[in-house]
ZALO-480545 format. One record per residue (C-alpha): x, y, z. Coordinates in Angstrom, 2 decimals, decimal comma. Example, Ala and Ser with C-alpha at 12.3 -4.5 7.8 and 13.67 -1.06 7.14 Angstrom:
BEGIN
SITE       xx       yy       zz
SITE    12,30    -4,50     7,80
SITE    13,67    -1,06     7,14
//
This chain:
BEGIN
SITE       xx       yy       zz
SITE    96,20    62,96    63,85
SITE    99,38    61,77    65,45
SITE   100,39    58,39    64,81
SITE   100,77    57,95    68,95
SITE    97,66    59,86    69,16
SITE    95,77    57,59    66,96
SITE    97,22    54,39    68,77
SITE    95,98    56,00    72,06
SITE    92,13    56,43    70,92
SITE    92,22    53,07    69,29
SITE    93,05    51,36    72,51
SITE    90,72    53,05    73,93
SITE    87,76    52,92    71,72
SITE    88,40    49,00    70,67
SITE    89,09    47,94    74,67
SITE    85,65    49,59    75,74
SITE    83,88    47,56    73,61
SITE    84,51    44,21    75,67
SITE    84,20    42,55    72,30
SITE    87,56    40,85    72,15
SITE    90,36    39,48    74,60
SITE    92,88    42,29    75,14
SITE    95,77    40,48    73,56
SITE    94,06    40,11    69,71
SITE    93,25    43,69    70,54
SITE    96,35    44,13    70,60
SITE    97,06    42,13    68,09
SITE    94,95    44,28    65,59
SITE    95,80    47,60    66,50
SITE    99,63    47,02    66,45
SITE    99,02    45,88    62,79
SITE    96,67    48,32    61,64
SITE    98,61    51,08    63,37
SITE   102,30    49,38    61,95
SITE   100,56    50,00    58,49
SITE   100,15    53,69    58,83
SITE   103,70    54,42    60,78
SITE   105,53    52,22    57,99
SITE   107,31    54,95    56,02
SITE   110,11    52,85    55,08
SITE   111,88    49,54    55,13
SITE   110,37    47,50    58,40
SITE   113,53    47,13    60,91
SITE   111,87    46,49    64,08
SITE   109,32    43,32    64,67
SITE   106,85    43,98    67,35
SITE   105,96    40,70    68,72
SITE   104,97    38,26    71,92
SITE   107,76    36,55    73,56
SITE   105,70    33,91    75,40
SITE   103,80    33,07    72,34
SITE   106,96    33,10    69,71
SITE   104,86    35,31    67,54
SITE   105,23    38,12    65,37
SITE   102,29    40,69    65,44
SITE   103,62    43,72    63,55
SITE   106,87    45,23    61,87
SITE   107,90    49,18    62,12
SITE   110,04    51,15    60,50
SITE   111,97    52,90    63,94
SITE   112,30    51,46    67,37
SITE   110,31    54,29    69,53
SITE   107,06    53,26    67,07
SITE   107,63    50,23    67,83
SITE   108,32    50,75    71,47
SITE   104,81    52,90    71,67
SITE   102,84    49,38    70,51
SITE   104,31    47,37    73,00
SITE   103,11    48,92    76,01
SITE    99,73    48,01    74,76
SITE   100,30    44,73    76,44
SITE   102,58    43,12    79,00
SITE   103,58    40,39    76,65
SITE   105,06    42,16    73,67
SITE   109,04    43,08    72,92
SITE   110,79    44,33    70,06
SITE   113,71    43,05    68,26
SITE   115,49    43,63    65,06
SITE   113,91    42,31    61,87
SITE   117,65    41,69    60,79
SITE   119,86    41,09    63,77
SITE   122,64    43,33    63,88
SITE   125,55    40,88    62,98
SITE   128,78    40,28    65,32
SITE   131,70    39,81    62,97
SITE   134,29    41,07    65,49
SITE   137,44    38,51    65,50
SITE   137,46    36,89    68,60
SITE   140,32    36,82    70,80
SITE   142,29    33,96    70,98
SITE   141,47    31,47    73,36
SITE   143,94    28,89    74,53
SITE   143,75    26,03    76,64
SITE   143,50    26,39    80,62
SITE   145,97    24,13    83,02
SITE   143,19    22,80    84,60
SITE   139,43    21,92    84,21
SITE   136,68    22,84    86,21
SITE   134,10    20,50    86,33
SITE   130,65    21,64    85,44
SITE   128,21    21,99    88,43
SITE   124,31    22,91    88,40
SITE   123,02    25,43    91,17
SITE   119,83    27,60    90,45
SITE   120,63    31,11    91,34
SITE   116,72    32,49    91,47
SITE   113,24    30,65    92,07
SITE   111,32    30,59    88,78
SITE   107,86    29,54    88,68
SITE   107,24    27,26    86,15
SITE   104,23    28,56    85,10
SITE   105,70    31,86    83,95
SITE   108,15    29,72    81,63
SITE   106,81    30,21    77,24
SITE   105,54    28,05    75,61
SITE   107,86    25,61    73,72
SITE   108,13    26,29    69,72
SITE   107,18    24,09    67,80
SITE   109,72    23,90    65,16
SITE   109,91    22,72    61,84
SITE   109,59    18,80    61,36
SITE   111,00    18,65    58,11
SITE   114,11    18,93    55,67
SITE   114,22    22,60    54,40
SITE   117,34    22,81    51,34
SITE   117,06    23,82    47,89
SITE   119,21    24,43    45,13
SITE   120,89    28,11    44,42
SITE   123,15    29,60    42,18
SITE   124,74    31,84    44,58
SITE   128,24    31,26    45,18
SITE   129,57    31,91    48,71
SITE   132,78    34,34    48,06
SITE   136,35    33,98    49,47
SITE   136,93    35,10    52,78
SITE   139,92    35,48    55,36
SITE   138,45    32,21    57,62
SITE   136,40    29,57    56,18
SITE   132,57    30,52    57,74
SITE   129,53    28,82    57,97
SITE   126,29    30,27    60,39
SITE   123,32    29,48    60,96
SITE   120,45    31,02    63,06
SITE   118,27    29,12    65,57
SITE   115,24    30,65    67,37
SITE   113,96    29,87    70,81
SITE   112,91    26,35    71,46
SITE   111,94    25,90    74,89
SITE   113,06    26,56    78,76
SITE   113,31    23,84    80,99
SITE   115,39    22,63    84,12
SITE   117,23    20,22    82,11
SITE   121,08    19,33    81,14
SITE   121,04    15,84    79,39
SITE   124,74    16,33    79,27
SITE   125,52    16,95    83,22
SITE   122,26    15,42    84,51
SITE   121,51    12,51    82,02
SITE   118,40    10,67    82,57
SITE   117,56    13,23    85,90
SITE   114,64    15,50    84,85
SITE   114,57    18,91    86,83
SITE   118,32    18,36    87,94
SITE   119,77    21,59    86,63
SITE   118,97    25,68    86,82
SITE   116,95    26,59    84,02
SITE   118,21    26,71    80,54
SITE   116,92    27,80    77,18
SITE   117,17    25,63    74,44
SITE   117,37    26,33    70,42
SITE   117,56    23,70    67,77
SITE   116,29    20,86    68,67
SITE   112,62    20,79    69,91
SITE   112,66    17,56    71,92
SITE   115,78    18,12    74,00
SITE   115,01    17,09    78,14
SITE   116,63    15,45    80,37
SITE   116,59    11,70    79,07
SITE   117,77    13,24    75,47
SITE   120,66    10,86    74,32
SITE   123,32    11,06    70,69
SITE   120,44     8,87    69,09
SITE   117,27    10,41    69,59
SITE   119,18    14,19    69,47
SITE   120,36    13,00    66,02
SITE   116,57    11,33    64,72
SITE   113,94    12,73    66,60
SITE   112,50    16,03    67,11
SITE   112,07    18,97    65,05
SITE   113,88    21,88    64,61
SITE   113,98    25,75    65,58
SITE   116,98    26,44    63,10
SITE   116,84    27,14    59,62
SITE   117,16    24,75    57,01
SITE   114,82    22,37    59,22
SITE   115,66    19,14    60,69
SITE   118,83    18,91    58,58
SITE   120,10    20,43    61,88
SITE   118,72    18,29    64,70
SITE   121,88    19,69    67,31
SITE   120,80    21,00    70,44
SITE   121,92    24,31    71,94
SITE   121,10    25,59    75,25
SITE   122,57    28,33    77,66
SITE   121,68    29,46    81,76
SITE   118,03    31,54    81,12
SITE   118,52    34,90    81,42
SITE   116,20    35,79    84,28
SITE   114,37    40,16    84,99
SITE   115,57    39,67    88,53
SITE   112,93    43,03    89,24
SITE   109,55    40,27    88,29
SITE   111,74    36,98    88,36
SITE   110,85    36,35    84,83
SITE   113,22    34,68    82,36
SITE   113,69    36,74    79,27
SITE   113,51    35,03    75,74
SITE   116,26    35,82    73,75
SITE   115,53    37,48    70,07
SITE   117,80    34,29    68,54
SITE   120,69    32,58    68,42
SITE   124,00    33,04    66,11
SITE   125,77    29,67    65,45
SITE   128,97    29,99    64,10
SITE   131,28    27,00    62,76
SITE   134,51    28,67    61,26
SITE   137,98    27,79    61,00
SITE   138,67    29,99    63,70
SITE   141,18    32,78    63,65
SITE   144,19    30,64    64,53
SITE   144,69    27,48    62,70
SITE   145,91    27,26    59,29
SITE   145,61    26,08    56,83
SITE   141,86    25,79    56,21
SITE   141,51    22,00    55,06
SITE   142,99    20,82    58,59
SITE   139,76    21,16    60,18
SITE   137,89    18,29    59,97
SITE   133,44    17,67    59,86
SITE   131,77    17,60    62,96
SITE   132,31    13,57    64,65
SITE   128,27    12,17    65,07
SITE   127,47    12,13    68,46
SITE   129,79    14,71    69,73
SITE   128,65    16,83    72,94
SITE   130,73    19,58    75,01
SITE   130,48    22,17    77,54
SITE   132,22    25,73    77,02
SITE   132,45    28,34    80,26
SITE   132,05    27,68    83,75
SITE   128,93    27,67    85,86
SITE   130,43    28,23    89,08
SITE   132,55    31,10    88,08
SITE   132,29    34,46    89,99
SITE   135,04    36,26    89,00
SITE   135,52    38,68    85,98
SITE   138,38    37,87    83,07
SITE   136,79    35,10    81,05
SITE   137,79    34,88    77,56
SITE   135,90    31,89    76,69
SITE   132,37    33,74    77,48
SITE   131,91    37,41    76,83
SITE   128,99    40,08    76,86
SITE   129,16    43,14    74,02
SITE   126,49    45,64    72,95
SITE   126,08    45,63    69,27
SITE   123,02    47,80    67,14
SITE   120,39    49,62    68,06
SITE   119,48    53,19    67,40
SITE   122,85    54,48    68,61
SITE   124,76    51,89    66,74
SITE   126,75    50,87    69,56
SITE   129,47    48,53    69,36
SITE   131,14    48,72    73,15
SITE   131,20    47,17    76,27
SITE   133,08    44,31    75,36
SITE   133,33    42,22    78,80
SITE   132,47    39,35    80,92
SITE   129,72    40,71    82,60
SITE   125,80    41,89    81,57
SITE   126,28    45,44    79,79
SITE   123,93    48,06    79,97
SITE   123,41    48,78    77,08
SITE   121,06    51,54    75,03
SITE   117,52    50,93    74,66
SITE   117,13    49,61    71,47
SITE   120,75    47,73    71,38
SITE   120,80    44,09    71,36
SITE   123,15    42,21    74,51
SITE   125,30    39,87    72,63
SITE   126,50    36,66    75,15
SITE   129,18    35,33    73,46
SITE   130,59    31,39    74,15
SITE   133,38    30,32    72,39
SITE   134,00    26,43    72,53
SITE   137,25    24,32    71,57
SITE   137,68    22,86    68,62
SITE   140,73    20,30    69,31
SITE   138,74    16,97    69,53
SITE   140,73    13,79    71,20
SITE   139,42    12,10    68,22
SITE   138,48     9,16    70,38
SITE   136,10    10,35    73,06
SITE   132,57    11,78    72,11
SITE   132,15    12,69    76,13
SITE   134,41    13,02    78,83
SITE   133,32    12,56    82,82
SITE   133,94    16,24    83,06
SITE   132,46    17,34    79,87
SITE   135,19    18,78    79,20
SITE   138,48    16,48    78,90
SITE   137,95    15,51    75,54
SITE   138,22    19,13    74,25
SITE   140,92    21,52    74,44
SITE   141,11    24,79    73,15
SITE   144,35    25,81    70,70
SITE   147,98    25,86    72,52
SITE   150,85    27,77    71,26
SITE   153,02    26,54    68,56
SITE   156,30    25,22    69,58
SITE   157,87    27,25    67,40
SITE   156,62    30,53    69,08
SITE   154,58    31,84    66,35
SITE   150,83    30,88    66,28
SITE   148,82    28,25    67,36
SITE   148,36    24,55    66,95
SITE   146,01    21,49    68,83
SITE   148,12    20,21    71,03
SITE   149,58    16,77    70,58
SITE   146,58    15,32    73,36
SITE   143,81    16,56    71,50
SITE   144,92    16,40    67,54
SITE   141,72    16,68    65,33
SITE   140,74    20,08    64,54
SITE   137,05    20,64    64,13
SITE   135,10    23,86    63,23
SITE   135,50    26,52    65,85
SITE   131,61    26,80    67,31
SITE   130,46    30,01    68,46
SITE   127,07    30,89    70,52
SITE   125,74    34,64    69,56
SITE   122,62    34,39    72,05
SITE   120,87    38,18    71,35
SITE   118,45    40,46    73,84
SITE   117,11    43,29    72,49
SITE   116,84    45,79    75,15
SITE   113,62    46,86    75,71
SITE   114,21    49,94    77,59
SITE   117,21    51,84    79,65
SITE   118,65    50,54    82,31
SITE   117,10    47,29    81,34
SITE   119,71    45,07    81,79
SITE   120,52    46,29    85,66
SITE   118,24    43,49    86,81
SITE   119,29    40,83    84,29
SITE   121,14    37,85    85,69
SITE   121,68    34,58    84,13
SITE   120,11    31,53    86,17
SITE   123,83    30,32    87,55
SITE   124,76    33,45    88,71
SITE   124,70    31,57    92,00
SITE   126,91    34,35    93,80
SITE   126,64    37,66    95,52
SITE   124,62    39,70    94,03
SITE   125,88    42,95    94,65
SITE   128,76    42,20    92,16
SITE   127,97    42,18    88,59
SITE   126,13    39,45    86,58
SITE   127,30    37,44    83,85
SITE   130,21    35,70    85,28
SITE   128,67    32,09    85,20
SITE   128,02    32,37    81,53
SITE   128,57    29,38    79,94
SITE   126,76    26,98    76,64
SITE   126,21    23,41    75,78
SITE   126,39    21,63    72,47
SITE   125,17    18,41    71,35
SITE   125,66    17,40    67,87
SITE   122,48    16,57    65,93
SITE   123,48    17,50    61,93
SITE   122,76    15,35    59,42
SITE   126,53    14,10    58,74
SITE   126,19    14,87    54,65
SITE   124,88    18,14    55,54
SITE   128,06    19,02    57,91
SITE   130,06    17,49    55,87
SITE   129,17    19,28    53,03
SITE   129,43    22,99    55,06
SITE   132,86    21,60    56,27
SITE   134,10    21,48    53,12
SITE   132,62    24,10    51,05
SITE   132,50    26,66    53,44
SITE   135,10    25,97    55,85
SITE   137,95    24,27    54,65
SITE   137,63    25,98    51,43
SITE   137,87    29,60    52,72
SITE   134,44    30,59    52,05
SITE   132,00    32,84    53,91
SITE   128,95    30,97    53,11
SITE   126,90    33,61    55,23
SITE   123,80    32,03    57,37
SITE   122,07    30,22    54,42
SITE   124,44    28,83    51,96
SITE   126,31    24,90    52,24
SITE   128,85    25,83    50,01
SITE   128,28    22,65    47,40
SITE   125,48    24,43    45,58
SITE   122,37    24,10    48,12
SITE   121,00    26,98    50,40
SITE   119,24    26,44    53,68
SITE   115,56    28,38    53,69
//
């Protein structure tokens, strides 16, 4: 019998019964039925959104695809995210700043927010022998899954619970509104790997299905520290400063052109790699959305926090001498170049025609996207950073998404 066939009577046969809730119905079919479609290597996880669980892995996307309509609550993403390593373009410093301002674009009922993760409350690094090899840019990643969504910013709104549109969070599991450097730094666990070695707190604007106003957990989020592609040599850039926080993009923005905060299609069945822009692409079923924030790395090397958010950061000028880039002479310490990769698979065409990002506060009859934007608050353990800096970074290493570069790997 068909394997779709099969999955069809099953349903059937299992949900007339009355026996068991429908959702560890589904539960048990998708895995039973996962075992007899797996001809191969599993690529796609099958797996609940709301409860940050995995129920079943498949070999192609449409088998997958044919288990999650079982329930309301079930998506698929890539077991192994399909990995950006597209240079980004250069992005140099603004003449002015825009302030950072908070406006929801859509009503969300709290109630149909997921449940928080629960992270990992320990330290998770072990020896290796693996040697991270030589590499164009010094690179260090690491991946962080969803945390939490709340209407929080304790960088904009400090201390104001429910001030902001709603964001979702990775990293750090305790991250509200009252967060501050101290307790982002020792309390909390962790949704990234390697445990609470990484305490640091990323969040971006929810991305919101304006067709059933529900906000859309992401599959996981890409941190990148590298040297960048434009300052040389490697050992100018400098570990992370403790307590550092900073805002990249612009929540108010309408307008198309960013550079700092892009949208691409990357994966998927079709293996697409197109629709590089600054709005939401539509991209195949299957594909993953990648939003894209870029943030400055040319620290004042005296302010942790600026009024703005902003002001003690600047992105890379151009060299006086007319050939490359430098920090400018304001904003002298080079730090690692950090980079959001916040992924969506897409569950099914046309998907993404109804996705907007919770600032998207303007008309929406133009496209959405615009307001992208990404806040970071550091929370690493300073030997751990320290030791990625060097090992990874300023030594010209790719240490991948698991490797520190001084003879430890994350896990």
């Amino acid at each position: 019998m068909p394997f779709s066939a099969l999955l069809v009577r099953s349903t059937a046969l299992l949900r007339s019964t009355r026996l068991v809730p429908t959702f560890l119905t589904t539960i048990a079919l998708a895995t039973s039925c996962a075992a007899m479609a797996q001809s191969g290597l599993a690529s796609w996880q099958l797996y609940s959104p709301s409860r940050n669980e995995t129920v079943a892995t498949y070999a192609d996307f449409a088998a997958c695809r044919l288990a999650a309509k079982l329930a309301r609550d079930l998506s698929c993403k890539p077991v192994v995210p399909a990995r950006n390593d597209t240079p980004t373009t250069p992005v140099t410093q603004p003449p002015g700043v825009t302030p950072p301002a908070m406006n929801n674009a859509f009503h969300v009922d709290a109630s149909s927010l997921p449940a928080a993760a629960v992270g990992v409350g320990y330290d998770r690094v072990q020896p290796t022998a693996e040697i991270a090899p030589p590499s164009d840019i010094g690179a260090f990643r690491i991946p962080c899954s969803f945390s939490h969504m709340a209407f929080d910013d304790p960088i904009v709104y400090p201390g104001v619970p429910g001030a902001a549109h709603l964001h979702t969070f990775f990293g750090n599991t305790a991250t509200s509104a009252t967060s501050t450097a101290e307790s982002i730094r020792t309390s909390g666990n962790s949704t990234c790997l390697g445990g609470t070695i990484n305490r640091s707190a990323y969040w971006v604007p929810t991305m919101i299905d304006t067709a059933t106003r529900t906000p859309i957990v992401p599959d996981v989020a890409g941190i990148y520290y590298k040297q960048g592609y434009t300052l040389n040599p490697p050992t100018i850039i400098q570990p992370l400063p403790v307590g550092l926080r900073m805002i990249a993009g612009d929540p108010t923005n309408s307008r198309p052109g960013s550079t700092v905060a892009q949208f691409k299609c990357i994966g998927g069945p079709n293996n697409s790699n197109d629709q590089y822009g600054s709005s939401i692409p539509n991209c195949d079923a299957g594909a993953q959305v990648y939003q894209v924030i870029v943030f400055p790395q040319c620290w004042d090397g005296r302010n942790l926090d600026s009024p703005d958010h902003k002001s003690h950061m600047s992105y890379v000028v151009a060299a006086a001498s007319g050939s490359g880039f430098t920090c400018p002479a304001t904003h002298p310490v080079a730090i690692p170049e950090i980079t959001f990769n916040i992924v969506y698979t897409v569950q099914t065409t046309n998907a993404t025609r109804t996705w907007r990002l919770a600032s998207d506060t303007y008309d929406r009859s133009l496209p959405a996207g615009y307001s992208s934007h990404g806040d970071w608050f550091n929370g690493w353990e300073k030997p751990i950073s320290d030791a990625w800096a060097a090992g990874c970074v300023q030594a010209r290493r790719d240490c991948h998404a698991h490797l520190l570069g001084d003879g430890r790997m994350m896990y």
